[in-house]
C-alpha positions in Angstrom: 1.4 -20.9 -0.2 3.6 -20.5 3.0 1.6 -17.5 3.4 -1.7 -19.5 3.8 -0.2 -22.3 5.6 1.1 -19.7 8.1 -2.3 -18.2 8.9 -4.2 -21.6 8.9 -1.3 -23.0 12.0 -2.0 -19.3 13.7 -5.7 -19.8 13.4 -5.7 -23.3 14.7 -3.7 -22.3 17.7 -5.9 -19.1 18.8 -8.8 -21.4 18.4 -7.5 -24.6 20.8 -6.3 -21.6 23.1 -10.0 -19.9 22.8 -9.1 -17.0 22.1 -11.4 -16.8 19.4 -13.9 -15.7 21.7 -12.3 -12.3 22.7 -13.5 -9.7 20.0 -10.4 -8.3 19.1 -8.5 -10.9 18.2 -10.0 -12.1 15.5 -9.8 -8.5 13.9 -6.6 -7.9 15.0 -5.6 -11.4 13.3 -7.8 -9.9 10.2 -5.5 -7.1 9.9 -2.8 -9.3 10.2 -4.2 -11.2 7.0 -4.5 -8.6 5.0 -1.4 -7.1 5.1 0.2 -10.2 5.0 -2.2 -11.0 2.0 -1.4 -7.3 0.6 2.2 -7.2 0.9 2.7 -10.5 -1.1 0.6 -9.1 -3.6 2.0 -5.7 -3.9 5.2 -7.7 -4.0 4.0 -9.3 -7.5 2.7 -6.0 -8.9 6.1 -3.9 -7.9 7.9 -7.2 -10.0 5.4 -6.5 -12.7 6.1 -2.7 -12.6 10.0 -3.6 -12.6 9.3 -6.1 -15.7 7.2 -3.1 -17.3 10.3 -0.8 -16.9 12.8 -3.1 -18.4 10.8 -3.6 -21.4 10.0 0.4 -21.9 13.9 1.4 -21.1 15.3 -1.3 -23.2 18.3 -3.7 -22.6 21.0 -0.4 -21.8 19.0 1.1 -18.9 18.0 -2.5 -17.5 17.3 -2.8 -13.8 17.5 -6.0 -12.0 14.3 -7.4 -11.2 13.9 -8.2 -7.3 13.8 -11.3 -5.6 10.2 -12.0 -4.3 11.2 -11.6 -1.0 13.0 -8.4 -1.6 9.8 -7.4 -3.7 7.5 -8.0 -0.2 10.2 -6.0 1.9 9.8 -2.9 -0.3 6.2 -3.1 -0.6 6.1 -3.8 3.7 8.4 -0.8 4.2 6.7 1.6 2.1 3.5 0.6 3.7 4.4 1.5 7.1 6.3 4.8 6.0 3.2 6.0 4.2 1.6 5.2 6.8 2.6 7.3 9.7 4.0 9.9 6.7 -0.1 10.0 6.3 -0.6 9.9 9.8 1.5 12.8 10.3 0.3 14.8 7.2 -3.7 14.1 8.3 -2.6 15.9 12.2 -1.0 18.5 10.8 -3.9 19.1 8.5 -5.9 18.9 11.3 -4.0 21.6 14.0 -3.9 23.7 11.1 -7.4 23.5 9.5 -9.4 23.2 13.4 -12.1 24.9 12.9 -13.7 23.9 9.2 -15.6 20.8 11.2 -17.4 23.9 13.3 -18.1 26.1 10.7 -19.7 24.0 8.3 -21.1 21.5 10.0 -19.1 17.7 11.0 -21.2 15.7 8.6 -20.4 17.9 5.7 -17.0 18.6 6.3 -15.8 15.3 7.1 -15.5 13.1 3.6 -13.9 16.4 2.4 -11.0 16.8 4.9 -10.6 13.2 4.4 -10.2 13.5 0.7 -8.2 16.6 1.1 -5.6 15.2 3.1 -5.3 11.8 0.2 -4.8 14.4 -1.7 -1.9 15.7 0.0 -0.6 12.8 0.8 -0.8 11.4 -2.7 1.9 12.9 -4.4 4.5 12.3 -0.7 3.4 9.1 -1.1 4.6 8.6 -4.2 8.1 10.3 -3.5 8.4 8.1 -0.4 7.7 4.5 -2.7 10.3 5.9 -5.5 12.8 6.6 -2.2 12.1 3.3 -0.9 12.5 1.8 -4.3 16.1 3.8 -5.0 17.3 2.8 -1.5 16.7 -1.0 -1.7 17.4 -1.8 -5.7 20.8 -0.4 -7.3 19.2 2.1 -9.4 19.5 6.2 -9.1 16.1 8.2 -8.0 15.3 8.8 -11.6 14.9 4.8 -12.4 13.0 4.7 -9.0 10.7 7.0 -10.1 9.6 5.2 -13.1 9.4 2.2 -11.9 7.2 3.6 -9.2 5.1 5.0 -11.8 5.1 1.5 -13.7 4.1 0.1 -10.5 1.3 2.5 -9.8 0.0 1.9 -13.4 -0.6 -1.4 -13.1 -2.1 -1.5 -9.3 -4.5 1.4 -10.7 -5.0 -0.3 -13.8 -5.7 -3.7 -12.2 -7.7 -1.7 -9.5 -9.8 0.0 -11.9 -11.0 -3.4 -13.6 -11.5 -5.1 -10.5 -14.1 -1.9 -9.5 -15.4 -1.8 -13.4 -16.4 -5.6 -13.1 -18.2 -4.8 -9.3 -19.9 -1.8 -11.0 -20.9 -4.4 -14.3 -22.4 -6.9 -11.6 -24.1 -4.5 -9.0 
């Protein structure tokens, strides 16, 4: 709740200060939100995924389960890293592939670089959150990579109900 509490006081000063009124702050403070928002949450799910771990490995190959705040760090951290690692894969992509927007058109060729490069960056991705994951819990690369793939699991799985229940009422 420190998390709401937060971005109501930040709110309340940007609007006495009117600075409200300038467009890009209030998407800037948007984007703020929702990583704020989507770090705490990620922070639950990578405790769920270390909870699901624990119970599949059994009491021998345990892993202590991360503080809450440690939980947010990790999830913050591998946020930004896939983020310029995607950033980085997306230009390279792009100085390599230059001409596919000219040969078949911009509109057509557009979604599917985009998808392409997810694609690539998918699997790094998931390397990157398993590094992140041995680096800042005491377990080997192995155990991170599990419990990445517990924590995927359940963000896909909760993820894919949330988008089944939108297709149900649309």
């Amino acid at each position: 709740m420190q998390v709401f509490r937060c971005a109501t006081l930040v709110r309340n000063i940007l609007q006495k200060e009117k600075l409200m009124a300038n467009p890009i702050v209030p998407l800037v403070f948007g984007l703020f939100m929702a990583v704020v928002i989507g770090t705490y949450i990620g922070g639950i799910l990578l405790r769920a995924g270390v909870s699901l771990f624990n119970k599949m490995a059994g009491e021998s190959a345990a892993v202590l389960e991360p503080s809450k705040d440690r939980a947010m760090a990790i999830v913050f951290l591998t946020f930004v890293t896939n983020s310029i690692v995607g950033f980085i894969i997306g230009f390279l992509y792009g100085i390599a592939f230059p001409a596919i927007p000219a040969v078949v058109g911009a509109k057509a060729a557009g979604p599917n670089i985009n998808m392409t490069v997810q694609f690539i960056s998918l699997p790094v991705g998931f390397l990157v959150t398993a590094g992140i994951i041995a680096f800042l819990l005491p377990v080997n690369f192995g155990k991170s990579i599990l419990i990445a793939l517990c924590y995927y699991l359940i963000t896909l799985s909760i993820v894919g109900m949330i988008a089944g229940l939108c297709m149900l009422v649309l």
